[in-house]
N, C-alpha and C positions, 0 to 999 in steps of 0.2 A: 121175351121180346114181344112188343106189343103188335106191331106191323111186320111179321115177318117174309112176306109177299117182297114187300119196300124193302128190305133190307136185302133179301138176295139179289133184287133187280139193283141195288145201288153196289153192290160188291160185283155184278156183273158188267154193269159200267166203269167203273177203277181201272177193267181190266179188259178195257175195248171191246164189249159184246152190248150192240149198240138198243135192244130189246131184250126183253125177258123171252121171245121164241128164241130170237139168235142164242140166248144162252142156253135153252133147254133142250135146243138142237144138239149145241156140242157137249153136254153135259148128257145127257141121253136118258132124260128125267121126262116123261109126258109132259104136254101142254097142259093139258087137262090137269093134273095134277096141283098146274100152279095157277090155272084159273080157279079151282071150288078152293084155294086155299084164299086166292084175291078176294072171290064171291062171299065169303063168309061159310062155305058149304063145308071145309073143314077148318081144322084150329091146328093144325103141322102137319109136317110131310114125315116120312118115316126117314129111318136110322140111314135108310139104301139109297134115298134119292139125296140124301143132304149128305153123304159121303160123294156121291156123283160130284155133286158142285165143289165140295172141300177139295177133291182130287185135282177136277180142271181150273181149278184157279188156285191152288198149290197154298190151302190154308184149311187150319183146324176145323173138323165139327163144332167145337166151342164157337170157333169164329164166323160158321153159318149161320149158328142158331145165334149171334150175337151176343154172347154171353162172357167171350174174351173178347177183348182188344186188343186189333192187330199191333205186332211189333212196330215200336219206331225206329222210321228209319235212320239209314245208319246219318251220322252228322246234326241228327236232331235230338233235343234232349225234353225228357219227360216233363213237362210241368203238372204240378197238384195245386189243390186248393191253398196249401201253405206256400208258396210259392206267390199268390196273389195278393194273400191279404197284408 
């Protein structure tokens, strides 16, 4: 994941936490944490704090660190690349 800063603040948003504090509040991850990650001061967060976030927004570690994609929902159907062309 190239922005992974952006990605958790956008999965914190999906899920009404309307900042990256609001979410790290209820996730119980430091701020700091997710500043030196924004800052470029680190490159991920450890195993502990992206299970924090997986827990309070009820989705995989794969799907923190962006590496699955979340299920579709129900009455929506998958579209692929063959599907386009």
């Amino acid at each position: 994941m190239d922005d992974l800063y952006k990605h958790i603040e956008e999965l914190g948003k999906q899920n009404g936490y309307r900042n990256m504090t609001v979410l790290c509040k209820a996730a119980g991850v430091p701020r700091s944490t997710m500043s030196e990650l924004n800052n470029g001061r680190s490159k991920d967060i450890s195993k502990q704090n992206a299970q924090k976030f997986a827990n309070l927004l009820g989705i995989s570690l794969d799907q923190v660190y962006g590496t699955e994609k979340a299920p579709t929902p129900e009455g929506e159907r998958v579209v692929n690349d063959e599907d386009i062309k």
